[in-house]
N, C-alpha and C positions, 0 to 999 in steps of 0.2 A: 766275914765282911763286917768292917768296925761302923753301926749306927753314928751318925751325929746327929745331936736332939734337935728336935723340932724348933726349939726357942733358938737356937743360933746359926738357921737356916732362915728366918725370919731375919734375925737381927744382918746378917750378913747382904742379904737384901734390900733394908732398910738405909744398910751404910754403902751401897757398891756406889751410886751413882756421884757420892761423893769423889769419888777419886777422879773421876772424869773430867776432864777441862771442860767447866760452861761455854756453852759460844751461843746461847740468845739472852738476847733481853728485852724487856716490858718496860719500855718511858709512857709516864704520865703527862698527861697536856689536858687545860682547860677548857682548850677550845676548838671543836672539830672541825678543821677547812671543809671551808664549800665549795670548794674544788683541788685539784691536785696540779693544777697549772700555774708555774707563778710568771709566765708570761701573758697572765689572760686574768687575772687576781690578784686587788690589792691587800687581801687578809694575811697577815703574818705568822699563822696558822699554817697556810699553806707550803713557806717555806719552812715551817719548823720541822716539817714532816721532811721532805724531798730535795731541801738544800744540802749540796754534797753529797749526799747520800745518792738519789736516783740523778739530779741532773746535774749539770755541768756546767760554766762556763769560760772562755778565754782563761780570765782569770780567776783569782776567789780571795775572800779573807780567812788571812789565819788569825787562830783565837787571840792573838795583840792586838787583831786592826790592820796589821801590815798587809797591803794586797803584792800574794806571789803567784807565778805561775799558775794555771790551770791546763784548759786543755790548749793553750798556746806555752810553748815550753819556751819562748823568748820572745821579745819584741825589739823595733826600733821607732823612733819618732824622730821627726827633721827637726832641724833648730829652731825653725817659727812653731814647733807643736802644732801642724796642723796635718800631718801625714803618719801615720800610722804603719807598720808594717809587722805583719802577727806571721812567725811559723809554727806551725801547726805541729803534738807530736805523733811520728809515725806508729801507727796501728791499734787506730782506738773504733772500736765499731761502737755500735746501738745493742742496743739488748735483745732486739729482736734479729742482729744479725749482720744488719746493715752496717756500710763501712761510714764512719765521718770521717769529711774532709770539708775544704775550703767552700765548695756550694752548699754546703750545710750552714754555715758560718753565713755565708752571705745572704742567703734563704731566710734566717732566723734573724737579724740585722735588721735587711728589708722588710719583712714581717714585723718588726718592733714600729719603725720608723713610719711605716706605712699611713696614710690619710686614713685610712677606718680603722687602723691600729685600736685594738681594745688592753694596749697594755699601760697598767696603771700607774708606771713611770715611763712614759712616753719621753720627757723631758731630756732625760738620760740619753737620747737618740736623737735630740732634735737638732744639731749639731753638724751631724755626719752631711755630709756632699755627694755623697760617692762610693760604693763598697765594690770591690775589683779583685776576683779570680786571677792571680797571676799564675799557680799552678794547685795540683790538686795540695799540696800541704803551704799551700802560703797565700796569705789576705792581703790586699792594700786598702786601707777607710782613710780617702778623704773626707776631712771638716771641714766649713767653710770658717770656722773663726778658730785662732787658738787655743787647746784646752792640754795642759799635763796632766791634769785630772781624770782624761779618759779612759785610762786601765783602772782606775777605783771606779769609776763606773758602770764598766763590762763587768765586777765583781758581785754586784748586784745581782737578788736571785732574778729580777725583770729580767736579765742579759743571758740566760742560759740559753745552750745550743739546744735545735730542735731539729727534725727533720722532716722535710715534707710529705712522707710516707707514713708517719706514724702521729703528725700533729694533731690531727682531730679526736684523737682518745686521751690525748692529755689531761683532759681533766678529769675522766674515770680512769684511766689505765697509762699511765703517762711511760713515755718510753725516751729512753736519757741513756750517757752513756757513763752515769757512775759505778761505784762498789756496790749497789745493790739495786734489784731491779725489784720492780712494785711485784708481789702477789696475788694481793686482796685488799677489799675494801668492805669491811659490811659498816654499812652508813648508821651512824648512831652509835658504834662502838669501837672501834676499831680498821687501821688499817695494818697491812704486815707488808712486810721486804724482806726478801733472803738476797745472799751473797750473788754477788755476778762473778761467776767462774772467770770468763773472758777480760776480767778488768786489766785496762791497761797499765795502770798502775799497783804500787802494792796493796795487797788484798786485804783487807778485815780481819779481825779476829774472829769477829761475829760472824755466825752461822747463818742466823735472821735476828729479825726487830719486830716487835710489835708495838705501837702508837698507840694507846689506850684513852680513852677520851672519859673523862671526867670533871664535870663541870662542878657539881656541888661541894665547897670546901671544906666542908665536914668529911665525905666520901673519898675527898683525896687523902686528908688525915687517915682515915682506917683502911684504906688501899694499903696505904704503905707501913702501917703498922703493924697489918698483916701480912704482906710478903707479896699481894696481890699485882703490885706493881714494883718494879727494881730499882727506878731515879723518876724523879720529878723537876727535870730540871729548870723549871719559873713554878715553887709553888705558889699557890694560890693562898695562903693563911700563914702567914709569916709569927704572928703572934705566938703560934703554935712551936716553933725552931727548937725554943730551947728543949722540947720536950726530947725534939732527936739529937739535940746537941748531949745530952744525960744519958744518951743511948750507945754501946757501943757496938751495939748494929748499925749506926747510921754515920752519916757525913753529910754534914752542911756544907753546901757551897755557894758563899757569898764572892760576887763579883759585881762587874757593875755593867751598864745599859748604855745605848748610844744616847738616854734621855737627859738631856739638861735639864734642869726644875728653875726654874726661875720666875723671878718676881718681875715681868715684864713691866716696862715702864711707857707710856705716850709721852716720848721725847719734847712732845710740840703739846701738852697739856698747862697753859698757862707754868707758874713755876714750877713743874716739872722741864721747862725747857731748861733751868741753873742746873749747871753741873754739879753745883752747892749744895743744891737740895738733893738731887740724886745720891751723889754721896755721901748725904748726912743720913739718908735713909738706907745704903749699903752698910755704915756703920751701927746702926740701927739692929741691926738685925745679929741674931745669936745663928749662925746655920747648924749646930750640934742640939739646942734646944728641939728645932723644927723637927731634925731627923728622929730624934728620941720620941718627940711628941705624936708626930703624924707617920713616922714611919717607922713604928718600935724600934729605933736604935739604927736598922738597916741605910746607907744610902752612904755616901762619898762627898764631902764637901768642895766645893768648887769657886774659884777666882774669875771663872771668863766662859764662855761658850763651846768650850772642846771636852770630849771625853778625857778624863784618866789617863782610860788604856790605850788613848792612842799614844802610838811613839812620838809624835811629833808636839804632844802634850806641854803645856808649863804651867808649872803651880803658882799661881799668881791670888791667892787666898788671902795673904798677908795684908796685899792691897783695900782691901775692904774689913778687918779683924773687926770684931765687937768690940766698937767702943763707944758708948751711948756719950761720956762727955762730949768726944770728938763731934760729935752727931747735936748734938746740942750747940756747940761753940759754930757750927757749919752755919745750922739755920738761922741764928743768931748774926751772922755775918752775911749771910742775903736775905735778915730782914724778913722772917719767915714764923713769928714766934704764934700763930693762932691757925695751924695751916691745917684744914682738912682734907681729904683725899676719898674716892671711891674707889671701893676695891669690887671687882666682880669674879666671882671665883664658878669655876667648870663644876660638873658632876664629881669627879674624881677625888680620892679620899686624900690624896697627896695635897690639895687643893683645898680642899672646904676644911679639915684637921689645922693645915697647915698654916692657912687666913688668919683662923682665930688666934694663933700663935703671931706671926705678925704682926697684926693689930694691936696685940699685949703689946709685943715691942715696939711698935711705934708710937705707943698712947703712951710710954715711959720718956719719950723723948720731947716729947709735946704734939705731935702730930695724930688726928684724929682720922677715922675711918669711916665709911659707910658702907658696910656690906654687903653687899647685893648675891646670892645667889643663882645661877642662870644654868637652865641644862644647854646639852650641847648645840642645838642648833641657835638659841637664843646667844648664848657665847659668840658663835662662829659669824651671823648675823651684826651683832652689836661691837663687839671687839675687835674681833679677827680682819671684819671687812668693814666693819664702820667705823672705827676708829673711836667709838664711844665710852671712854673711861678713861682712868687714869692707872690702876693697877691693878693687875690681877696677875693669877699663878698657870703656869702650865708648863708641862715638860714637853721638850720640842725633841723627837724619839729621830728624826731623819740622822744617817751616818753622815759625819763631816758636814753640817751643815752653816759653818761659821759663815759663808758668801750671805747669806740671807740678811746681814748686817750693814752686805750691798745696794739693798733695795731700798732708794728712799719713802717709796710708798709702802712699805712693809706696814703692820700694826705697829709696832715700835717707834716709828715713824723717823729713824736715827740717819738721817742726811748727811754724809761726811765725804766730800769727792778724793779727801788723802786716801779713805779706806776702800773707796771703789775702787781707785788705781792701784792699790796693793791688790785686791782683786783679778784688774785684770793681767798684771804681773804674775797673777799665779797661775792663772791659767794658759801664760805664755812660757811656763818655765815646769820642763820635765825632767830635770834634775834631781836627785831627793836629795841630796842638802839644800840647795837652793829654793826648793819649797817648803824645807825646816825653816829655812830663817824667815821666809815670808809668813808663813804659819805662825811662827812667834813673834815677830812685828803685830800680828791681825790681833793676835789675843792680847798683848799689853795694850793693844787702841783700844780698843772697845774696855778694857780695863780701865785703863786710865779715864776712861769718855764717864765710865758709870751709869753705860746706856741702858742696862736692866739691874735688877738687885740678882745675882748668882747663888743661889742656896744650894742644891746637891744633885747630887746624879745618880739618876733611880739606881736600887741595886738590883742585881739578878740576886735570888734567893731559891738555894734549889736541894733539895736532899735526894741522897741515892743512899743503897746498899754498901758499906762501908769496903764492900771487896771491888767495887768498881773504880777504875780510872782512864784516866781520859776525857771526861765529862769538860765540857769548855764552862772555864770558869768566868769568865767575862761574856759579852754579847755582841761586838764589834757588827752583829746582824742577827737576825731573827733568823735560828740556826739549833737544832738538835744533831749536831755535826759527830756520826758513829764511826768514823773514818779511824780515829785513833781510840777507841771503848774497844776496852777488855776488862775481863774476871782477874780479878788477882787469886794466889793460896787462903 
């Protein structure tokens, strides 16, 4: 009998589990949900963990923004967009067993919309007329008013299906009917999901997940530089990137966020009401200095109030370029040569970094500042609802939220009935060309209007294990989406 030495019984050991295809992995997150409901929870925590992943709804977004398909596998809407008609697809159970159909749908509807409703996009619901069992695989939701916009916002993790049998442990034990159903939770470190055999759709690569909760930025840096964790997909210490960008263990992935950054303006603030002055202070401004300054480098410049990544996106950047004469010759023409402003800026390092850097730029033009720093509730108090200042920075994070342009009592305080009525044009038309053009009609108004200053749109900044893909590189929603993550060779 031919011995083989002891050192390459070991070493053959050491190497076997390489050949095996991985099928788990360990994401990093900063921040541990306080619950596992995101019909019951506004933290975004919560869906980083369970969207797509354990629950479901009608629809969903894909990593562009584009909302397709979910667990309604088509739809129709009448011509006034106010009738809805969802088919459900056939033979999608719960994880516990149970079959979903259209009373599940309608059960979880009327539970959003509900008077004691504790869901924290309520809004999203408040719309609906009427939700109607026509058979077990098909819904009818009357609106009372028209909205095309309603299948982007059944996309919403607010809008996931739930079932009246299992909704009360949703937020320890939440029971959905995605690719992977919850396991565990030990609170303070972790939760896990393994694969849902029964998926109705195609199945995962991945075996299980585990969500790893680490808050300290430092501990996330040697999480991952030890192996401790596999992707961190929103790190928390961006400063640190290039260290993994020099690594070829790693992979940065920069993409971008539904967050606008913007220099919000009080439209109805003595001259701040000039168009003049607005856009002497959009040219005013460097948006690549800002990003470099207050956001090392990372962030996406922007024209108007729309993400990037959405499709229906236009670069309208041009419109506002740095040009401090322009911005000079502006003021100068409405008479504006000694103009000072208050700027009030939020906690947020996007914000207070980013101030000081405006304020450079605007003290180069002639226009002077006054600082004011405010934590959040003093902000949301004085600004938000009081309408008290004249400009400050904040990134407005809601998906698609360009209508809010609609509101004339908004902070902004931007009154324009041409842009209400392209509004409620959009909400009457469910077409998607016909909501492209209106989409870009919205964004060249408010462009042309120069009703905030447009700086950048936060990045997603995320590192993983260089043999992973799949990871969504943009954020179209607060989403750790493991539906398409696999190991590569």
């Amino acid at each position: 009998m031919r011995l083989i030495p002891t050192a390459l019984v070991l070493a053959a050991l050491a190497t076997g589990p390489a050949f095996a295809a991985q099928d788990s992995i360990t994401i990093g997150m900063q921040l541990e949900p306080p619950n596992l409901d995101p019909t019951g929870g506004a933290a975004a925590a919560i869906d980083e963990v369970v969207y797509a992943n354990v629950f479901e709804g009608l629809t969903r977004f894909a990593p562009d923004g584009a909302i397709v398909p979910g667990l309604a596998e088509r739809w129709e809407v009448s011509d006034d967009a106010t009738v809805y008609i969802f088919h459900l697809r056939e033979g999608v159970s719960f994880h516990d067993g149970t079959a979903m159909d259209a009373e599940d749908v309608k059960f979880s509807l009327d539970r959003a919309r509900a008077e004691d409703s504790t869901n924290a996009q309520k809004a999203l619901f408040a719309g609906i007329a009427a939700v109607e069992v026509v058979d077990p695989l098909t819904l009818r939701v009357t609106l009372s008013a028209p909205n095309g916009n309603f299948p982007f916002n059944m996309a919403w993790g607010d809008a996931v299906i739930v079932a009246p049998e299992s909704v009360e442990q949703a937020a320890t034990a939440p029971v959905g009917t995605g690719p992977f159903s919850f396991a565990r939770w030990v609170q303070g470190d972790r939760v896990e999901i393994v694969r849902n055999p029964d998926y109705w759709g195609t199945a995962p690569a991945l075996e299980r997940a585990t969500f790893k909760f680490i808050s300290d930025a430092s501990a996330a840096f040697a999480a991952m530089m030890a192996g401790d964790v596999d992707a961190f997909p929103v790190f928390p210490a961006p400063e640190t990137l290039s260290q993994f960008e020099a690594d070829p263990r790693f992979a940065v992935i920069v993409g971008s966020t539904e967050g606008e950054t913007i220099l919000s303006t009080n439209n109805k603030a003595g001259p701040l009401g000039d168009v003049r002055v607005r856009e002497a202070i959009a040219h005013a401004i460097n948006r690549q200095d800002i990003i470099d300054g207050a956001m090392f480098g990372y962030g996406t410049p922007i024209g108007t109030h729309f993400a990037p990544h959405n499709p229906d996106y236009l670069d309208l950047t041009e419109m506002s370029a740095y040009d401090p004469d322009k911005s000079r010759a502006l003021l100068a023409e409405a008479g504006q040569q000694d103009l000072k402003l208050r700027l009030m800026l939020p906690p947020p390092t996007y914000a207070r970094r980013g101030g000081e850097i405006v304020a450079a730029q605007l003290r180069a033009v002639g226009i002077e500042t006054e600082i004011t720093n405010l934590e959040w509730a003093q902000w949301l108090e004085q600004v938000f609802r009081g309408k008290d200042f004249d400009l400050t920075i904040v990134s407005h994070t809601e998906p698609m939220d360009i209508n809010i342009y609609a509101r004339p009592d908004y902070y902004f305080q931007y009154d324009k009935p041409e842009f209400q009525a392209l509004m409620e044009t959009l909400d009457a038309t469910s077409d998607a060309a016909g909501r492209r053009e209106i989409l870009h009609d919205a964004q060249r108004m408010i462009a042309e209007d120069y009703v905030n200053g447009y700086l950048f749109q936060l990045a997603k900044t995320g590192v993983a294990n260089a043999k992973i893909e799949g990871l969504w590189k943009n954020a179209p929603t607060q989403a750790n989406d493991l539906t398409g993550v696999r190991w590569t060779d």
